[in-house]
N, C-alpha and C positions, 0 to 999 in steps of 0.2 A: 414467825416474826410479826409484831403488831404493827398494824399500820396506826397513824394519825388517823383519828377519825376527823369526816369531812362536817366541816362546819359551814357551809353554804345551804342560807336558805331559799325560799321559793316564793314566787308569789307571781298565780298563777295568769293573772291581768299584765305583767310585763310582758309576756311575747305579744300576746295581740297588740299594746299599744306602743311601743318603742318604736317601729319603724314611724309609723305617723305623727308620734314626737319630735322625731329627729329631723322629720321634714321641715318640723317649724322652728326648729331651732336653727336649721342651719340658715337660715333665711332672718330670724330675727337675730341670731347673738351677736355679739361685735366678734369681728376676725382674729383677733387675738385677745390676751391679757386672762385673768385668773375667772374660772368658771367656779364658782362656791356651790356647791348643789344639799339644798337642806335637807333632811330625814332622806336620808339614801336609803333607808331600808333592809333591802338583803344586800344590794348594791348591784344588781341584774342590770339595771338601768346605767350605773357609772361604768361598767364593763362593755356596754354598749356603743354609749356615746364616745365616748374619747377617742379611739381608733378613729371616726370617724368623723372629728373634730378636731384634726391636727394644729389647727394652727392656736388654741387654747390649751391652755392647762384645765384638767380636770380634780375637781378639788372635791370630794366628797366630806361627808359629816353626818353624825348622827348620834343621839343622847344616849341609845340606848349599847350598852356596853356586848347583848349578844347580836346586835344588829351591826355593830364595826366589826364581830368575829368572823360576820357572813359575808360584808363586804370585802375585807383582807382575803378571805378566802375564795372568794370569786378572783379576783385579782390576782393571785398564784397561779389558775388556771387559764383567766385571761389576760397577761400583762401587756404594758402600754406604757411608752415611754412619756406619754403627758397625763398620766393616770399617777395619783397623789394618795397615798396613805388617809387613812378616815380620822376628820376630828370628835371631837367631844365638843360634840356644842348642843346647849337646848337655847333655842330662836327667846324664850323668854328672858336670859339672863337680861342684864343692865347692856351686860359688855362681852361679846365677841371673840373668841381668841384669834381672831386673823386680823385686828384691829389697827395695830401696830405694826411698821417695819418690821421689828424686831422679830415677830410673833412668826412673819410668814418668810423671815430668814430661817428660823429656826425649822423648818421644812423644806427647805431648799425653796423658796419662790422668791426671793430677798429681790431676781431683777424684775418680778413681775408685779402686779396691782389686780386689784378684781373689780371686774369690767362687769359682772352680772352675775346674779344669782338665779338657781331654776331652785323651786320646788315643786313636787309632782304628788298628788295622793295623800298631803298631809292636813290642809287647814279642817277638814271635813272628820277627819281620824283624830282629834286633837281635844285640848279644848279652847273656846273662842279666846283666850289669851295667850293662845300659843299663833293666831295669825297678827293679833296684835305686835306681836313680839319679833315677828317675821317683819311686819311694815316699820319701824320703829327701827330695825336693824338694818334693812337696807334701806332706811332713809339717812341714815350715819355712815353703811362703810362705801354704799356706792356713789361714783362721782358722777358728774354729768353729764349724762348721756346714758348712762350704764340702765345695763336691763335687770326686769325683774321678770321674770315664767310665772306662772302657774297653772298648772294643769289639776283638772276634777270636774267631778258634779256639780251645778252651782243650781240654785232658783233665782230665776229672775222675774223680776215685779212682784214679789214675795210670793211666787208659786213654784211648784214642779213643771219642769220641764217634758217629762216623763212621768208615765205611772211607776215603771224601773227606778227612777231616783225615788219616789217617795217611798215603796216599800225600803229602799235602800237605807234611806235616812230614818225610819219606823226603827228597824233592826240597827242601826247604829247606837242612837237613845235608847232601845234596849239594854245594849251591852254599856252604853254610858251615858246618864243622862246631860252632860257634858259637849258630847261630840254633836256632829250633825253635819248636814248637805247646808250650805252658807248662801246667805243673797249676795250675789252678785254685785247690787249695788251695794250693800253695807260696806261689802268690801272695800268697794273702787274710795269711799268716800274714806274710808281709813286710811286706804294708801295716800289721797290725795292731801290729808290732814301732816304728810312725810314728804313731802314734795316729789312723790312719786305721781305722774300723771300716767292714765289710762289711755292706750293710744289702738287696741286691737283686742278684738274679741274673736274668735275661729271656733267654728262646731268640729267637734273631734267626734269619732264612732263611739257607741256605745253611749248617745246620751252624755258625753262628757266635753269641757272646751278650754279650748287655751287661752289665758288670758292674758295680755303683755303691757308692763308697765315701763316707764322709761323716767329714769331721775331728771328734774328739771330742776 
């Protein structure tokens, strides 16, 4: 008899850094209300967090059509009753499909709102219109108060942090000349142009930090 082949993928940097993720989230996120988490990924991360985050919904999303295969499929193996089906969303569109009432009725969250968004591992994987597109988005659906994560590499004072981040960022521009390890400040001045203010900075293992924004 055939089985289903297993559609989860890997990626080998989530076990080392989810437990020290989870520290800071559970510490900065609001205690309830909708968790948006952008480029889920394989979704190792959404299968993580949510158990563990009960008093949020967890809402993942991700553009790429075999990276929501991987995250569903993680989710079969670890279900979670505040753990949400992945959207189709790219952070660049205009417009959001959780935008609307309407939108996050149509997924069962109709009594809830989203209080923050996390993304983890993406602006640096991307290319630089796809953080723009990120600060832009949660400067529209989050309210105030509401958090924004991010977690990665960054240079700051337009240097490496690390000799690890710059070959890091060498080999990224490799494969795209596009992508790249991002300044830190560039950033914060993006979000801030979204009424998102910079309120915490945390060194994370591995040369990498968390960065937390909060709508005002």
């Amino acid at each position: 008899m055939n089985q289903s082949p297993d559609l989860r993928e890997y990626a080998p940097a989530t076990e080392r850094n989810r437990q020290p993720i989870l520290e800071v989230l559970q510490r900065v996120l609001p205690s309830q209300g909708i968790v948006l988490e952008i480029a889920s990924g394989t979704g190792e991360h959404a299968t993580f967090f949510a158990p563990r985050l009960q008093g949020i919904q967890w809402l993942p999303s991700d553009p790429d059509i075999n990276h929501r295969a991987s995250i569903e499929a993680w989710q079969r193996y670890f279900p979670s009753d505040n753990l949400y089906p992945p959207l189709a969303l790219d952070v660049r569109s205009s417009v959001w499909p959780v935008q609307e009432p309407d939108q996050l009725k149509e997924i069962g969250l109709e009594n809830h709102s989203i209080t923050a968004i996390v993304c983890i591992n993406m602006i640096h994987i991307a290319p630089w219109q796809a953080c723009l597109g990120l600060m832009a988005g949660a400067g529209r659906i989050l309210p105030d108060g509401g958090i924004l994560y991010l977690y990665g590499p960054f240079k700051q004072g337009g240097k490496h942090t690390a000799e690890s981040n710059k070959m890091f960022d060498e080999s990224l521009r490799l494969s795209n000349r596009e992508w790249g390890v991002r300044d830190l400040e560039e950033v914060i001045d993006i979000a801030q142009n979204h009424a998102l203010k910079h309120i915490e900075t945390i060194p994370m293992p591995a040369n990498n930090l968390s960065v937390v924004f909060q709508r005002c």
